[in-house]
MDTraj code that builds the backbone (N, CA, C; nanometers):
import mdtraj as md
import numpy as np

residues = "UNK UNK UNK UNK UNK UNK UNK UNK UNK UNK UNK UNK UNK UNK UNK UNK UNK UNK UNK UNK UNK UNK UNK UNK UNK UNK UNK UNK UNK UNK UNK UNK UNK UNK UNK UNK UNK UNK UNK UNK UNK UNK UNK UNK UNK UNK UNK UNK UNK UNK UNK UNK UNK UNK UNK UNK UNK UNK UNK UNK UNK UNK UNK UNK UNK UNK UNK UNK UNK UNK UNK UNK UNK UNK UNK UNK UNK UNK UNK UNK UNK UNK UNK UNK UNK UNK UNK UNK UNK UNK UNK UNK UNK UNK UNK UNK UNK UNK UNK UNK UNK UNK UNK UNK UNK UNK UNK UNK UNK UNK UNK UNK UNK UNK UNK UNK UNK UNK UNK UNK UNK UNK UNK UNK UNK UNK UNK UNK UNK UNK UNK UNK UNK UNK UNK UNK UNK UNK UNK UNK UNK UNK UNK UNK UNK UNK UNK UNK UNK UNK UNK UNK UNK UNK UNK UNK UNK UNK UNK".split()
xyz = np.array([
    [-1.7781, 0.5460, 2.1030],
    [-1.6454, 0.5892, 2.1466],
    [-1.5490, 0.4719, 2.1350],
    [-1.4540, 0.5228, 2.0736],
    [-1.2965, 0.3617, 2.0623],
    [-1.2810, 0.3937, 2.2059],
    [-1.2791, 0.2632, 2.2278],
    [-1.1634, 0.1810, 2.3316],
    [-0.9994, 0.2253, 2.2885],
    [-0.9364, 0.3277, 2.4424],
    [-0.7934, 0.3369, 2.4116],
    [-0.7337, 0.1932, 2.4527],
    [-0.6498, 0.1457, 2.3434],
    [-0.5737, 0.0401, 2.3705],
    [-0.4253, 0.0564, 2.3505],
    [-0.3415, -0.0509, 2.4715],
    [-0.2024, -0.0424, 2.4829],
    [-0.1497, -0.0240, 2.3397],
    [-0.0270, 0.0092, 2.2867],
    [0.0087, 0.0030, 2.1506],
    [0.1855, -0.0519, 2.1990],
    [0.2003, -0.1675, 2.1714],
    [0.3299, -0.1745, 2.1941],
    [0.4044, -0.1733, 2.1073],
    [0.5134, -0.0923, 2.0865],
    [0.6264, -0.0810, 2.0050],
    [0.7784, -0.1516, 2.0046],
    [0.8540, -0.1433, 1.9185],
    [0.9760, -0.1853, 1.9479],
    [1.0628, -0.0322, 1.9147],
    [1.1446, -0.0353, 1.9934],
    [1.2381, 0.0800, 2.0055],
    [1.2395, 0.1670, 1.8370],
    [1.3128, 0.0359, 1.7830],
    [1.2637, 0.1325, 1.6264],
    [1.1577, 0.2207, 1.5397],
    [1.0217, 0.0994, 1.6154],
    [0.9136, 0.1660, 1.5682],
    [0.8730, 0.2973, 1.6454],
    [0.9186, 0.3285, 1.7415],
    [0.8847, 0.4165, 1.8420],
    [0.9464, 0.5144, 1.7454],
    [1.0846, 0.5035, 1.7527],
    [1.1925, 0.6368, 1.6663],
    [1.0806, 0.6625, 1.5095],
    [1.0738, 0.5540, 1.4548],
    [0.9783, 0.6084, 1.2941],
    [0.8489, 0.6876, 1.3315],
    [0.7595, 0.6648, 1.4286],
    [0.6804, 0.7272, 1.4199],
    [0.7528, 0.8566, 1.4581],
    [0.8234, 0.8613, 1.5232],
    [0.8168, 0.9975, 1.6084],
    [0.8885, 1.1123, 1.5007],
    [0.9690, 1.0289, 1.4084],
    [1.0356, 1.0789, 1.2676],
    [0.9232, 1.1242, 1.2140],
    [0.8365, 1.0116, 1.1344],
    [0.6888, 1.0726, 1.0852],
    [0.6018, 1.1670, 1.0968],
    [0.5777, 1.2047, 1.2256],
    [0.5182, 1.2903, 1.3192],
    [0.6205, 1.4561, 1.2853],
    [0.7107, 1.4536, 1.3409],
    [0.8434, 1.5529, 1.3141],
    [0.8119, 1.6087, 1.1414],
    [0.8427, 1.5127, 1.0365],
    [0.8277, 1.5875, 0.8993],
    [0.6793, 1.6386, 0.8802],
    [0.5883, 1.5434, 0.9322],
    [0.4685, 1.5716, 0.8840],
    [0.4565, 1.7174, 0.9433],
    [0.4500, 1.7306, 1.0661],
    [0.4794, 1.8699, 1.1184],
    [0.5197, 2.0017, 1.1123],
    [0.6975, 1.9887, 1.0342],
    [0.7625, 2.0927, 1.0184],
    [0.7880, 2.1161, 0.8402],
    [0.7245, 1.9989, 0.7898],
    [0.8040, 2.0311, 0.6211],
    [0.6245, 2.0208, 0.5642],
    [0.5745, 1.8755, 0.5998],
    [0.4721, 1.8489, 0.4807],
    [0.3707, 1.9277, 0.4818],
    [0.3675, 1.9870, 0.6385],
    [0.2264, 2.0971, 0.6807],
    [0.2693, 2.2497, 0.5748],
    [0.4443, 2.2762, 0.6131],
    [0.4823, 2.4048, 0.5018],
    [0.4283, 2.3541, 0.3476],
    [0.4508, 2.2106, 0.2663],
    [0.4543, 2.2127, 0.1809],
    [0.2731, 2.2360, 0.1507],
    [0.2329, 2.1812, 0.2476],
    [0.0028, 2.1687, 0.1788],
    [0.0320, 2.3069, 0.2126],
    [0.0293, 2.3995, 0.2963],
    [0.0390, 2.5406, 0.3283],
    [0.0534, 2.6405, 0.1571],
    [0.1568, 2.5981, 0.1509],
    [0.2429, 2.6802, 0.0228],
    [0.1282, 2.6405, -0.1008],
    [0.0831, 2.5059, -0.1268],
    [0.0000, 2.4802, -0.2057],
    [-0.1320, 2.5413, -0.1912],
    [-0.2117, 2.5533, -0.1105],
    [-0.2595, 2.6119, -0.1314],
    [-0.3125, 2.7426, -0.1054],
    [-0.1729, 2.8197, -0.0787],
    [-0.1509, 2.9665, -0.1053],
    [-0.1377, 2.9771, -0.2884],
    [-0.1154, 2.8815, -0.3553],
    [-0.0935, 2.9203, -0.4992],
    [-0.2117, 2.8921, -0.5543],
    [-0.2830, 2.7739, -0.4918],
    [-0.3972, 2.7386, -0.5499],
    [-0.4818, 2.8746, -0.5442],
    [-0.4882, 2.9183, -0.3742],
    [-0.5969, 3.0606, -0.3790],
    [-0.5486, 3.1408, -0.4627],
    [-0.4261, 3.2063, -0.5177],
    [-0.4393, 3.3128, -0.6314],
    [-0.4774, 3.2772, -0.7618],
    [-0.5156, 3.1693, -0.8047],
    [-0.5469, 3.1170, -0.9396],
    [-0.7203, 3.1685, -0.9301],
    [-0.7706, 3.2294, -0.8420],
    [-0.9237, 3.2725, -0.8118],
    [-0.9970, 3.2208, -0.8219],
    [-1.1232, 3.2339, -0.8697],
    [-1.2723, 3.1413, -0.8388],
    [-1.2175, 3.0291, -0.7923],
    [-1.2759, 2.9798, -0.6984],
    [-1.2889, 2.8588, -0.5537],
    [-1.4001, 2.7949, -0.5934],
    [-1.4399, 2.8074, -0.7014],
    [-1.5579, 2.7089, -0.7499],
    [-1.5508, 2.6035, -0.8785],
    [-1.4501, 2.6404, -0.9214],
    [-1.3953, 2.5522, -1.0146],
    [-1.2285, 2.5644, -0.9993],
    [-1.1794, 2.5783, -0.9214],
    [-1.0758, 2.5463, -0.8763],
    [-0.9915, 2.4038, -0.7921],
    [-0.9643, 2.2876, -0.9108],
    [-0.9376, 2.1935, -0.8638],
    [-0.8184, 2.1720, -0.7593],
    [-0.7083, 2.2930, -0.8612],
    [-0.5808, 2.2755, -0.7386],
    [-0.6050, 2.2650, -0.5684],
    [-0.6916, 2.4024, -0.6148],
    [-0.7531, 2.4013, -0.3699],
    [-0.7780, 2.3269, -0.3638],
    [-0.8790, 2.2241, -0.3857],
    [-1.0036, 2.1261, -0.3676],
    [-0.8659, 2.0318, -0.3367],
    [-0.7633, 2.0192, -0.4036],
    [-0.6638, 1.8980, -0.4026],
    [-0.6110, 1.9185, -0.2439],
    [-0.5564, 2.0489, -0.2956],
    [-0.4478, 2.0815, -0.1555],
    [-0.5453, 2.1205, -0.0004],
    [-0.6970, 2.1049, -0.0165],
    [-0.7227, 2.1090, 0.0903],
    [-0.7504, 1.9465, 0.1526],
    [-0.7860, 1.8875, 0.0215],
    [-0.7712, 1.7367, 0.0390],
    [-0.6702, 1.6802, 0.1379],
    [-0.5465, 1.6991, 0.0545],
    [-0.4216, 1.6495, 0.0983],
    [-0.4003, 1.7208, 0.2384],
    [-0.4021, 1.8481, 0.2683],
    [-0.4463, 1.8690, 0.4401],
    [-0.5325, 1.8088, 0.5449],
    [-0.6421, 1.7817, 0.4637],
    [-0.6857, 1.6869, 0.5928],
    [-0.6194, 1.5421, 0.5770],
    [-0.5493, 1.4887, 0.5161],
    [-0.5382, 1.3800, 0.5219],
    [-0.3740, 1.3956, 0.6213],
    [-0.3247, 1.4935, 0.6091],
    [-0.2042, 1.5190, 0.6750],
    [-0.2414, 1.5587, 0.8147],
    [-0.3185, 1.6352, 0.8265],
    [-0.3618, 1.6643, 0.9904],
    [-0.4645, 1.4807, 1.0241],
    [-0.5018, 1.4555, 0.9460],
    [-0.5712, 1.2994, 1.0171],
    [-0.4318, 1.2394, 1.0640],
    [-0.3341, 1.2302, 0.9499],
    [-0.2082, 1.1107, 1.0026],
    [-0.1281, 1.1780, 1.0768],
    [-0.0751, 1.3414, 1.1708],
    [-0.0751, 1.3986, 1.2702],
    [-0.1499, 1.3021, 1.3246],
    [-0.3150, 1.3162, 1.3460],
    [-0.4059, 1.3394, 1.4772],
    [-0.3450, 1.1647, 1.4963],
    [-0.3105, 1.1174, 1.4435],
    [-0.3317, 0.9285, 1.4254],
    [-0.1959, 0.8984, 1.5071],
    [-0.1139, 0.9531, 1.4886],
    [0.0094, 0.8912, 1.5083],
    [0.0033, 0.9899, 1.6925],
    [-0.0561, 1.0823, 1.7076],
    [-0.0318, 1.1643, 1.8337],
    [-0.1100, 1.0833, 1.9424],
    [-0.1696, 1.0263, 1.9215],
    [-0.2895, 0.9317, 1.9379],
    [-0.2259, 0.7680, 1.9812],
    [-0.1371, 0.7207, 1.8534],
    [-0.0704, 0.6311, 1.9045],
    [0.0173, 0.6174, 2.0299],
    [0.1169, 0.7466, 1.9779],
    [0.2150, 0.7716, 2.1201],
    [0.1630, 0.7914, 2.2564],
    [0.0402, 0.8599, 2.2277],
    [-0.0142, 0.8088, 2.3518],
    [-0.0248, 0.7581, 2.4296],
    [-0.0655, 0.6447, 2.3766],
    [-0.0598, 0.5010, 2.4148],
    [0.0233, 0.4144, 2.4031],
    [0.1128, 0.4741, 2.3670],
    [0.2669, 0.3679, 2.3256],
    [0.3360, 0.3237, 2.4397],
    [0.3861, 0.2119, 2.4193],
    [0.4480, 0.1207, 2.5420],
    [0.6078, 0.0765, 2.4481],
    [0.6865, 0.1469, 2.4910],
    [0.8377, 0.0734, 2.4268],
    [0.8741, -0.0738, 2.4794],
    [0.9031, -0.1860, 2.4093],
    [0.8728, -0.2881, 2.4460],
    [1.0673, -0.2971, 2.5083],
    [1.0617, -0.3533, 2.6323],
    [1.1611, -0.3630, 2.7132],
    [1.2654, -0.4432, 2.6634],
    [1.3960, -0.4387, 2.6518],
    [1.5204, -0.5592, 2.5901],
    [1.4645, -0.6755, 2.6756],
    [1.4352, -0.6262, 2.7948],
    [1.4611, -0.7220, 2.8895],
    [1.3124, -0.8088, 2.8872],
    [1.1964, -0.7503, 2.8095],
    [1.0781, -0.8410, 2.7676],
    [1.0933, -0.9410, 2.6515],
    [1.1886, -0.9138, 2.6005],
    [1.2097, -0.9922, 2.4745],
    [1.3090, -1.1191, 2.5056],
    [1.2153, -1.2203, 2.4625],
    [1.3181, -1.3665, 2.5267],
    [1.3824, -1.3906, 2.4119],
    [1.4833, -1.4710, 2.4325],
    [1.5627, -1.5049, 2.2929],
    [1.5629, -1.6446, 2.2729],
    [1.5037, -1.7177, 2.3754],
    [1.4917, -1.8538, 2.3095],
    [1.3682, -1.9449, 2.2419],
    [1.2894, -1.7967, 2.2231],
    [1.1281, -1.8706, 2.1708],
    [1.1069, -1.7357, 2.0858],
    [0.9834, -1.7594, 1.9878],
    [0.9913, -1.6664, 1.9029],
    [0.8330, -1.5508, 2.0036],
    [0.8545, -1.4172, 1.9953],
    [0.7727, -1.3435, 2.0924],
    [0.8137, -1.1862, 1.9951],
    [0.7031, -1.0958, 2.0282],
    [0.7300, -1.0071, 2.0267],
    [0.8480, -0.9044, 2.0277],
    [0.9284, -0.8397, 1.9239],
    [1.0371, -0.8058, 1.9262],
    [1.1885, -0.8788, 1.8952],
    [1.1300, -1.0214, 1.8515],
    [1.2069, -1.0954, 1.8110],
    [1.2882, -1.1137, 1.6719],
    [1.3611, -1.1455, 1.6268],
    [1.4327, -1.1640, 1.4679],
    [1.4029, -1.3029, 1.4989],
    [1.2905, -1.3753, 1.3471],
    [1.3348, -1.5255, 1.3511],
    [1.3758, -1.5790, 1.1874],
    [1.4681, -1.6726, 1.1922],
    [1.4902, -1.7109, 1.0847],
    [1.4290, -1.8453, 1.0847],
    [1.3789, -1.8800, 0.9417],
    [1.2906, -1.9824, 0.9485],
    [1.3238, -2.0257, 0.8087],
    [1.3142, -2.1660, 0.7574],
    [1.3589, -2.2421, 0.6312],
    [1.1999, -2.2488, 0.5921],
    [1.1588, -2.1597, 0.4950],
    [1.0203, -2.2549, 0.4497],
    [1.0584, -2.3604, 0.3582],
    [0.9303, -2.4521, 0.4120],
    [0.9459, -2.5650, 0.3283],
    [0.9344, -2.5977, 0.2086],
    [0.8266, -2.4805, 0.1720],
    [0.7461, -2.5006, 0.0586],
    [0.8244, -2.4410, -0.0770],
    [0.9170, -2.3635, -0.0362],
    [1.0163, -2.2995, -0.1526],
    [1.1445, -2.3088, -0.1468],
    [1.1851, -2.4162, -0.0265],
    [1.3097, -2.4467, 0.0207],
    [1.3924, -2.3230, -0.0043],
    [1.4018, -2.2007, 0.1168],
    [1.4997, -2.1326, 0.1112],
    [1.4555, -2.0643, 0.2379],
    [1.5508, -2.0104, 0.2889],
    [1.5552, -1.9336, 0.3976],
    [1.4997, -1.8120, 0.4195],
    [1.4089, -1.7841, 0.5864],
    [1.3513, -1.6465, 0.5059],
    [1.3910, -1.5879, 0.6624],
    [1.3862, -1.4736, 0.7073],
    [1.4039, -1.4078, 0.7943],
    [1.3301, -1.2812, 0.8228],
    [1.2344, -1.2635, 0.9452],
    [1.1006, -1.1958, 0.9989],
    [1.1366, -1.1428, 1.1181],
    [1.0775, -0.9931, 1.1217],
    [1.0773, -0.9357, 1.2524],
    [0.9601, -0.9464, 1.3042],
    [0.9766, -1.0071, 1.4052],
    [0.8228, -1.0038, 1.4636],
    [0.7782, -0.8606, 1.5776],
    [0.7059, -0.7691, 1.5339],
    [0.6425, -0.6525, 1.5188],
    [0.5173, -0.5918, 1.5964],
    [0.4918, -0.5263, 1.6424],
    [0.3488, -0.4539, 1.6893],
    [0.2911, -0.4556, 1.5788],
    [0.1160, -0.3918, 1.5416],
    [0.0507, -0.4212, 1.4335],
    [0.1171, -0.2844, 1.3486],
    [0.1379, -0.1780, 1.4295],
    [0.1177, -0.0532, 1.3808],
    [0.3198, -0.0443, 1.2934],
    [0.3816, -0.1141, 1.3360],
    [0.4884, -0.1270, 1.2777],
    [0.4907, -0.2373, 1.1263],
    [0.3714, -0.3016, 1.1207],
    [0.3998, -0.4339, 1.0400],
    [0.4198, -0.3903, 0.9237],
    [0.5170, -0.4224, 0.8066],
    [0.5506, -0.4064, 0.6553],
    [0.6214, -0.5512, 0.6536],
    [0.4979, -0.5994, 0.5774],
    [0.5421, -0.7285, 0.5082],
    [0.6307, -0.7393, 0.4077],
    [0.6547, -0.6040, 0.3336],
    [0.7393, -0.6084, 0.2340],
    [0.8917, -0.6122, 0.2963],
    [0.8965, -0.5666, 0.3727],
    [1.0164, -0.5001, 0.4707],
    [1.0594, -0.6570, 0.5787],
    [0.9668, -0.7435, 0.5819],
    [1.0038, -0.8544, 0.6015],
    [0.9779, -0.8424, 0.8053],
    [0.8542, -0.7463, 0.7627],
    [0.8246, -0.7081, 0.9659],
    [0.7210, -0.7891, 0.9520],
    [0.6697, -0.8589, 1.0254],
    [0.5289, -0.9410, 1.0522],
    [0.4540, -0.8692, 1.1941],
    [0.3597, -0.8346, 1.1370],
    [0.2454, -0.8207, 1.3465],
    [0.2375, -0.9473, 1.4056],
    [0.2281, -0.9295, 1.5508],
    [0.2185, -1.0283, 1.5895],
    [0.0868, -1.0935, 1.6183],
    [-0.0128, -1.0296, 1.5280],
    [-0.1249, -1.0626, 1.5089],
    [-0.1576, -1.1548, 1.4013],
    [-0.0788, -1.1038, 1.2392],
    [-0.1210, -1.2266, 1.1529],
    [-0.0981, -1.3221, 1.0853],
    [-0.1549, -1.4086, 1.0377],
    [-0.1598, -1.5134, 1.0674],
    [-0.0374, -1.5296, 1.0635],
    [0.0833, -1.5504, 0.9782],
    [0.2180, -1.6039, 1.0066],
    [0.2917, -1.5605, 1.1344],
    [0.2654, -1.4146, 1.1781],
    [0.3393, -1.3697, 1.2896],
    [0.2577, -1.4576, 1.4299],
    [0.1829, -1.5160, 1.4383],
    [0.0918, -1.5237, 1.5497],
    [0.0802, -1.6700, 1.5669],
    [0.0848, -1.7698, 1.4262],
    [0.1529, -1.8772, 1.4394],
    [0.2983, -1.9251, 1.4244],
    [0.3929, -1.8082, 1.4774],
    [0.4851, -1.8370, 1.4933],
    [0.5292, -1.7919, 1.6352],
    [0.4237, -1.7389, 1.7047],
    [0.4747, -1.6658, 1.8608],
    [0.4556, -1.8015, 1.9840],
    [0.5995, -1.8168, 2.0499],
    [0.6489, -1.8540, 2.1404],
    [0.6799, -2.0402, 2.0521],
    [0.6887, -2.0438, 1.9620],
    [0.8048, -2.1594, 1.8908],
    [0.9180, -2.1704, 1.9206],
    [1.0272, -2.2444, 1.9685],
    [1.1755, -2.2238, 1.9189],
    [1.2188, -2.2986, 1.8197],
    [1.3406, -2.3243, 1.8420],
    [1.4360, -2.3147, 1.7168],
    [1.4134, -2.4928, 1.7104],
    [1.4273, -2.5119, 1.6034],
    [1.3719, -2.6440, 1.5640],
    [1.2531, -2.7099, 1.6091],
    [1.1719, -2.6087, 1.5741],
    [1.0016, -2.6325, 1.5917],
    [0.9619, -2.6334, 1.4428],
    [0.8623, -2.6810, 1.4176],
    [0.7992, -2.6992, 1.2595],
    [0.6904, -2.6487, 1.2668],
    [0.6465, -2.5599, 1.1934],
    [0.5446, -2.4572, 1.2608],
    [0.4140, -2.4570, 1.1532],
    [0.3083, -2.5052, 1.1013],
    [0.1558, -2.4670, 1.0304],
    [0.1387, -2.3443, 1.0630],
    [0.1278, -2.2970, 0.8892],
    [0.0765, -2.1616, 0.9214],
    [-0.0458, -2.1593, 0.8250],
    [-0.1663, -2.1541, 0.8781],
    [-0.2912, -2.1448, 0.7667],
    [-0.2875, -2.0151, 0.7075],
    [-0.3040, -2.0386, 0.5751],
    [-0.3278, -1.9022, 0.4981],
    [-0.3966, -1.9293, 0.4384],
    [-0.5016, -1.7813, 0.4016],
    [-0.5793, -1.7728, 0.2325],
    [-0.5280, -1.8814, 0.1459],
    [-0.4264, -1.8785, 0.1097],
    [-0.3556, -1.9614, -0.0001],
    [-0.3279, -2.1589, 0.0263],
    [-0.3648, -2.1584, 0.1430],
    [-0.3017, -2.2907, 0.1817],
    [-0.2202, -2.2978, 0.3295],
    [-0.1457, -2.4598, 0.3621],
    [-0.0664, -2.4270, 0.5043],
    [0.0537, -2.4159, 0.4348],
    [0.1379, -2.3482, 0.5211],
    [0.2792, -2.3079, 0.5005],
    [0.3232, -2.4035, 0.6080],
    [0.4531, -2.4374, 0.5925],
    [0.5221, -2.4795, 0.6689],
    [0.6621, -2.4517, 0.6972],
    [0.6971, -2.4280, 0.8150],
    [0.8340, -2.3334, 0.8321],
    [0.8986, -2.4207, 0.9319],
    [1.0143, -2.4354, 0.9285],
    [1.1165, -2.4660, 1.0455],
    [1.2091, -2.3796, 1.0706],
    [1.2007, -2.3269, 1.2255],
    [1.2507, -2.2756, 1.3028],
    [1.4095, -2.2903, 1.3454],
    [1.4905, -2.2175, 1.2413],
    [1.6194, -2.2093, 1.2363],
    [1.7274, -2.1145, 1.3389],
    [1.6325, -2.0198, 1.4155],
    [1.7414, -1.9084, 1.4776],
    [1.6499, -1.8231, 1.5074],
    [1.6722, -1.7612, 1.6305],
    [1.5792, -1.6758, 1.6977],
    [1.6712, -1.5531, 1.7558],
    [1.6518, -1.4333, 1.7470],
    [1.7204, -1.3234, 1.8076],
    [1.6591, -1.1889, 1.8812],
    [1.7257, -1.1525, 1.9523],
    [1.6556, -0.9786, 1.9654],
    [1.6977, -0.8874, 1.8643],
])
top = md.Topology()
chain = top.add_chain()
for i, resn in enumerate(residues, 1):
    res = top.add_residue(resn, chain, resSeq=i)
    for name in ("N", "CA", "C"):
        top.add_atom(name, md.element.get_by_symbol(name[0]), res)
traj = md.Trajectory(xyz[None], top)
């Protein structure tokens, strides 16, 4: 049996899932529905790849339902008033100069279930988000990675 654990969010991430949850619900469940109502009139169910697809793609839509209903659950909206602004923490905006490519980069620091590295969100679990929690602003910060240490200085911290 999993261990239920806290899930803390930031206000935004709270609103996306609950967006996610909402389409998956009212549009993407009509759209696997409709699919495979067309798939069943194409007949034999034994060599019928379309069903086999669209029943696929249903469970994977009722799993990320069951996943995200599951989260909220357990979801904790993380408070304005938990978020400090003079050290880098959970729910924070930090801007940071890396050293290593001399240019400026700017990170939200994130719950895990919110993290998109592309999107420039970090968890505050890895490794860069986690060696950067409770730094301030003109701190020089090691960050071990796969790749080597990074090194960042701590330019600006926000909610």
């Amino acid at each position: 049996m999993t261990e239920n654990k806290e899930i803390i969010l930031t206000v935004d991430g709270m609103k996306s899932l609950k967006d996610e949850l909402e389409y998956l619900k009212t549009i993407k469940r009509k759209e696997v529905s409709e699919k495979i109502k067309q798939a069943l009139s194409f007949g034999d169910l034994s060599e019928n790849s379309e069903y086999d697809e669209a029943r696929n793609e249903q469970a994977e839509v009722e799993s990320r339902i069951n996943q995200i209903e599951n989260m909220l659950k357990f979801a904790r909206v993380l408070d304005e008033t938990e978020i400090a602004s003079d050290e880098i923490s959970l729910g924070t905006k930090v801007t940071l100069w890396d050293q290593e490519f001399e240019e400026e980069v700017t990170y939200s620091i994130v719950g895990t279930t919110e993290a998109d590295p592309e999107n420039n969100k970090l968890s505050q679990e890895s490794p860069v988000g986690s060696a950067l929690l409770h730094h301030k602003v003109g701190d020089i910060v090691e960050v071990s990675t796969p790749g080597g240490i990074i090194e960042f200085k701590v330019l600006a911290i926000s909610r």
